[in-house]
Structures are given as C-alpha cells and as structure tokens.
ChimeraX commands (.cxc) that place a marker at each C-alpha (Angstrom):
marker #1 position -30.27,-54.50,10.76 radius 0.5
marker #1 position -33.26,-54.98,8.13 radius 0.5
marker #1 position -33.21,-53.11,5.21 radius 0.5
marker #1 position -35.51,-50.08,5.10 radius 0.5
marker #1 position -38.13,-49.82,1.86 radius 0.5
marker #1 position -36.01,-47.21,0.96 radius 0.5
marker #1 position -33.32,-50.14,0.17 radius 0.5
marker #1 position -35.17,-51.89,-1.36 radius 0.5
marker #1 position -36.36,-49.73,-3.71 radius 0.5
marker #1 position -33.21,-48.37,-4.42 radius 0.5
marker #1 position -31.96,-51.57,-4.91 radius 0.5
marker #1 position -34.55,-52.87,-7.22 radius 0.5
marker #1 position -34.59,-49.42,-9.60 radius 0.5
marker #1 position -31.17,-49.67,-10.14 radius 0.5
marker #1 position -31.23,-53.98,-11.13 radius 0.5
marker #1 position -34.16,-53.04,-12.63 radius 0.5
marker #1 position -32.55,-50.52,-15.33 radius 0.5
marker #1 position -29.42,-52.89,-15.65 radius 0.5
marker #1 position -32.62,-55.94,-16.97 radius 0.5
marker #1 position -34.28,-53.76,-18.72 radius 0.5
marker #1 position -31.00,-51.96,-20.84 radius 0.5
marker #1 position -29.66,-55.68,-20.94 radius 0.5
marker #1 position -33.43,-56.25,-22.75 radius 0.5
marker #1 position -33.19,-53.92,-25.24 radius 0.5
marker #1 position -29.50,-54.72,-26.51 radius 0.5
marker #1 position -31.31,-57.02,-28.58 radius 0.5
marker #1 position -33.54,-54.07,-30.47 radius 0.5
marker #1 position -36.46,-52.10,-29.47 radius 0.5
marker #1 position -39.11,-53.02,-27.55 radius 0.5
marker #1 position -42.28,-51.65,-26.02 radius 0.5
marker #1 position -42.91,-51.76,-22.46 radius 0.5
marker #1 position -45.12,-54.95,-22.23 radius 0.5
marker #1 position -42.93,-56.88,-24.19 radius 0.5
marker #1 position -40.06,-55.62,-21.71 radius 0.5
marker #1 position -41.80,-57.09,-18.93 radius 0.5
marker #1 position -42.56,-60.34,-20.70 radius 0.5
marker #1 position -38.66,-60.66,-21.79 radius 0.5
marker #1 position -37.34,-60.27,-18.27 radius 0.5
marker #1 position -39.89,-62.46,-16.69 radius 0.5
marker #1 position -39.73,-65.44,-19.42 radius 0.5
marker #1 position -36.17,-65.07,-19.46 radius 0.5
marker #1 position -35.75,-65.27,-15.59 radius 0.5
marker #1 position -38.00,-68.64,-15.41 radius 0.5
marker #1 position -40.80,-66.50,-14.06 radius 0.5
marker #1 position -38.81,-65.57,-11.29 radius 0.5
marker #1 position -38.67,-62.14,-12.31 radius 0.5
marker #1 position -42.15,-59.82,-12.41 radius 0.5
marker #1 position -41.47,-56.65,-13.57 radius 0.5
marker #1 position -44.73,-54.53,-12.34 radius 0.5
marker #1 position -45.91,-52.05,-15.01 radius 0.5
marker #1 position -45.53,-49.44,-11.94 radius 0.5
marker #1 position -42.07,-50.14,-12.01 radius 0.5
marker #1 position -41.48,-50.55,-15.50 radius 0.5
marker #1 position -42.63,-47.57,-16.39 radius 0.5
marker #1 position -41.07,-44.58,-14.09 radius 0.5
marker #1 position -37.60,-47.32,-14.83 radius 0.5
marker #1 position -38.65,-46.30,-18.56 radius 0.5
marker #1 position -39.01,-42.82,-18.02 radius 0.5
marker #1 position -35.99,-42.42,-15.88 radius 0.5
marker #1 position -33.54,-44.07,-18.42 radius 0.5
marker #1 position -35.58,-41.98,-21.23 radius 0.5
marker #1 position -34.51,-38.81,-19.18 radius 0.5
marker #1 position -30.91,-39.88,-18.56 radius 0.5
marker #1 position -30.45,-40.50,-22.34 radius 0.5
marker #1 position -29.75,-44.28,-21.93 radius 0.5
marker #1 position -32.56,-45.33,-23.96 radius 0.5
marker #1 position -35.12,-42.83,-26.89 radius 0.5
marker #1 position -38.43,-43.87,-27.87 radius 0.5
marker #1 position -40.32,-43.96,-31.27 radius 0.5
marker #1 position -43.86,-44.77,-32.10 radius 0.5
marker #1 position -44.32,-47.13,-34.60 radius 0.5
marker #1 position -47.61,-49.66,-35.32 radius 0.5
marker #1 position -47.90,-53.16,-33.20 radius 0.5
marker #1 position -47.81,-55.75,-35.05 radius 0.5
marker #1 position -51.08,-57.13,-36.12 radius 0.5
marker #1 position -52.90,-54.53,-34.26 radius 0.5
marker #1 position -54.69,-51.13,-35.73 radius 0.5
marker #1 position -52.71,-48.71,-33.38 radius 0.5
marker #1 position -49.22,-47.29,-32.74 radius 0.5
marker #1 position -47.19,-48.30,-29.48 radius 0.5
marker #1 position -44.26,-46.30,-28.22 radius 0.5
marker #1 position -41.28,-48.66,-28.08 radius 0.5
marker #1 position -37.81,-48.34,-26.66 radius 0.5
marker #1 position -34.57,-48.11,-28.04 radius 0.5
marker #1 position -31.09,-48.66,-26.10 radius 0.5
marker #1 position -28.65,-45.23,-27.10 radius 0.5
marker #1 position -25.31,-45.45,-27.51 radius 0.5
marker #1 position -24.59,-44.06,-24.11 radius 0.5
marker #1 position -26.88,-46.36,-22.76 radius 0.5
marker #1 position -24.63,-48.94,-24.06 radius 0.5
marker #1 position -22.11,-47.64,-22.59 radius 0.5
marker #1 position -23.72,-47.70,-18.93 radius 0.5
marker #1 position -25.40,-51.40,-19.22 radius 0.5
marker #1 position -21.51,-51.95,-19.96 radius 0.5
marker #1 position -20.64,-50.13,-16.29 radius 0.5
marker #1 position -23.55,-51.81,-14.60 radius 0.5
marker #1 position -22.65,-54.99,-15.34 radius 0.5
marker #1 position -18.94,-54.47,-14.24 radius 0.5
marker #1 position -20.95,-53.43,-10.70 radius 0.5
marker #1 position -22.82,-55.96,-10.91 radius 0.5
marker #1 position -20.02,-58.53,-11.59 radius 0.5
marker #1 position -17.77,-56.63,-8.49 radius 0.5
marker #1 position -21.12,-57.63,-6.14 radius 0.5
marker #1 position -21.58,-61.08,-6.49 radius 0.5
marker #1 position -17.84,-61.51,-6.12 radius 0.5
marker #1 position -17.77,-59.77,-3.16 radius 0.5
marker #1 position -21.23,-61.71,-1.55 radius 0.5
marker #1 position -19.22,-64.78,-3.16 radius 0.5
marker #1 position -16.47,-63.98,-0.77 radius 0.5
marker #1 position -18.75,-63.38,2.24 radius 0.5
marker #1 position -20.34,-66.38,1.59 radius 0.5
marker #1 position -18.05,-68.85,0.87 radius 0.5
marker #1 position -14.88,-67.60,3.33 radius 0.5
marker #1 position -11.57,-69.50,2.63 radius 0.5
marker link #1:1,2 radius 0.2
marker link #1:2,3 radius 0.2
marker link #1:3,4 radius 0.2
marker link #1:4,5 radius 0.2
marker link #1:5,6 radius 0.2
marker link #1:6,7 radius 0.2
marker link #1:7,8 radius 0.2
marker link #1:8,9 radius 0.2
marker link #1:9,10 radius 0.2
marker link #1:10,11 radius 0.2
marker link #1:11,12 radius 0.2
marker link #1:12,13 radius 0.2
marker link #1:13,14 radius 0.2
marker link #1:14,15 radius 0.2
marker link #1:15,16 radius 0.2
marker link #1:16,17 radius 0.2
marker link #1:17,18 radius 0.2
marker link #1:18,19 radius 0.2
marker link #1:19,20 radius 0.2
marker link #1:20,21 radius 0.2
marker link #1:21,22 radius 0.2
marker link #1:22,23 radius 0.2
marker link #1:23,24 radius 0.2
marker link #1:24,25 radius 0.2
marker link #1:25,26 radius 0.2
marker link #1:26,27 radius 0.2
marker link #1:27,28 radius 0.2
marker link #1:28,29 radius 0.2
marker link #1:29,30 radius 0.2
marker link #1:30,31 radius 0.2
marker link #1:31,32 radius 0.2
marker link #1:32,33 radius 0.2
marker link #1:33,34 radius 0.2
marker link #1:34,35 radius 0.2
marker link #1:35,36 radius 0.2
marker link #1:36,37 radius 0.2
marker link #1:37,38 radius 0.2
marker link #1:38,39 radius 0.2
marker link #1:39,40 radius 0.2
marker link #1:40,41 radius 0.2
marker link #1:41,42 radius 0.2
marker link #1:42,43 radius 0.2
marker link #1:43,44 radius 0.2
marker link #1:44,45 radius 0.2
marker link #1:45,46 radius 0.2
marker link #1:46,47 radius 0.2
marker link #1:47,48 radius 0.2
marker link #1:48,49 radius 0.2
marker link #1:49,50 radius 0.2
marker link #1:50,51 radius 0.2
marker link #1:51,52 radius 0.2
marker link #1:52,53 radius 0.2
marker link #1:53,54 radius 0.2
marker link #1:54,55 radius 0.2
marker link #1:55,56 radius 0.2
marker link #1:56,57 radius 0.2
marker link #1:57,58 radius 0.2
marker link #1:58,59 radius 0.2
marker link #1:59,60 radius 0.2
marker link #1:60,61 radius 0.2
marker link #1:61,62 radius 0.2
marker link #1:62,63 radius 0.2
marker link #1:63,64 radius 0.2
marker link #1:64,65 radius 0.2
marker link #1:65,66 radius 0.2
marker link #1:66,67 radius 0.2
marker link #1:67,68 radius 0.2
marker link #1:68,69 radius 0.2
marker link #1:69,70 radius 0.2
marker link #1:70,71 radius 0.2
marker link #1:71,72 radius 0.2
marker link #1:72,73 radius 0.2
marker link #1:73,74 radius 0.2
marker link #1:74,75 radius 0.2
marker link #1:75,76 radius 0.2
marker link #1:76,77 radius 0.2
marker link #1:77,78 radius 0.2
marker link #1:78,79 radius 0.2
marker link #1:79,80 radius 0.2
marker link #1:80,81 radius 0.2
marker link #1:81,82 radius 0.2
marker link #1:82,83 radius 0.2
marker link #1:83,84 radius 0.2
marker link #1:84,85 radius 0.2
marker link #1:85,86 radius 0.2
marker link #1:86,87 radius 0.2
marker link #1:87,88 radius 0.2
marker link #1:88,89 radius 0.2
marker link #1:89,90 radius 0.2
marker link #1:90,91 radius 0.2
marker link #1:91,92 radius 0.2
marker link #1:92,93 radius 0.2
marker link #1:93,94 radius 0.2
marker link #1:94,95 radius 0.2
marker link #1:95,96 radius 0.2
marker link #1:96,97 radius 0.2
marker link #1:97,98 radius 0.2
marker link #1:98,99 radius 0.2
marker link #1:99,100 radius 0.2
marker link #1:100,101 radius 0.2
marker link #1:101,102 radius 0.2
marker link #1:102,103 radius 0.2
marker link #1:103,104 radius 0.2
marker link #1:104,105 radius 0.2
marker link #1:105,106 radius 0.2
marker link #1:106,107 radius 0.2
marker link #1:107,108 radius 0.2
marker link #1:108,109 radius 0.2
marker link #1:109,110 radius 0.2
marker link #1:110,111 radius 0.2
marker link #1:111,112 radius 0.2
marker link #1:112,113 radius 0.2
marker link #1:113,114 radius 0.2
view
C-alpha cells in the first residue's frame, strides 16, 4: 500500500526538525541560511522549501526546542530574526537521532536479510 500525503508529510516534518536542530548545534542561524546549510550540506539533495521551513521553525519555536532573537545581517541595513537551539532542544535532536539511528537499522535489516 502507497503512502498517503498524510505520510509523507508527517514523515518529512519530523526529518525535517531533526536537519534543522542538527543545523543549529553549530550556533544561530536565520531561516535562509537554514535552508542553504541543509541543502549544501546534503550535496543539493536536500531542498528545504521556505513553506516548510518556516511552520518547522515555528513549531520547534512553540515546543521550546529552539528561541529566536533579532539581531542585524551582516553587511545589510536591517535586522533578521535568527534561531537558536535551547537546551531542551538539545536534548530532543539527542532523542531524534537515537530514532533515527533505530530506523535505518531496522530498514538495514529488511533490506539486507541474513
């Protein structure tokens, strides 16, 4: 049986938040340069749509896994809002990539049966 959209969606929200908490372990960011990370870092496999990034954003914002401050770009005239990973967000990038880990074992297995 195909996977509904609903899946999918689920699916990609929830590796989405695991890229983008894994992004800002390395300090904060704002949501463009988010985008750029994942997708340079992926080989430009990875396009992260700004109407994903940003209700992922939001969402993590509103679980407490990640606060914002506004602070100038630099070399530009004008403030951006940029993202910073919390200390409980730390703490679930550290769970999601235990799930994450437990998944591609267990596609591993299915995969490659003994």
């Amino acid at each position: 049986m195909a996977p509904t959209e609903n899946d999918r969606v689920e699916l990609l929200q929830g590796t989405l938040d695991m890229l983008v908490l894994q992004t800002l372990l390395f300090g904060p960011c704002h949501g463009h340069a988010i985008a750029k990370h994942i997708q340079r870092t992926s080989d430009e496999a990875l396009l992260v749509e700004h109407g994903s990034l940003y209700p992922a954003l939001h969402r993590l914002e509103r679980q407490g896994w990640v606060t914002t401050k506004w602070d100038k770009a630099p070399g530009k005239n004008r403030e951006v809002k940029y993202y910073l990973l919390t200390p409980a967000g730390k703490k679930q990038l550290t769970a999601q990539q235990n799930r994450w880990a437990q998944l591609v074992d267990a596609i591993g297995k299915v995969m490659r049966p003994a």
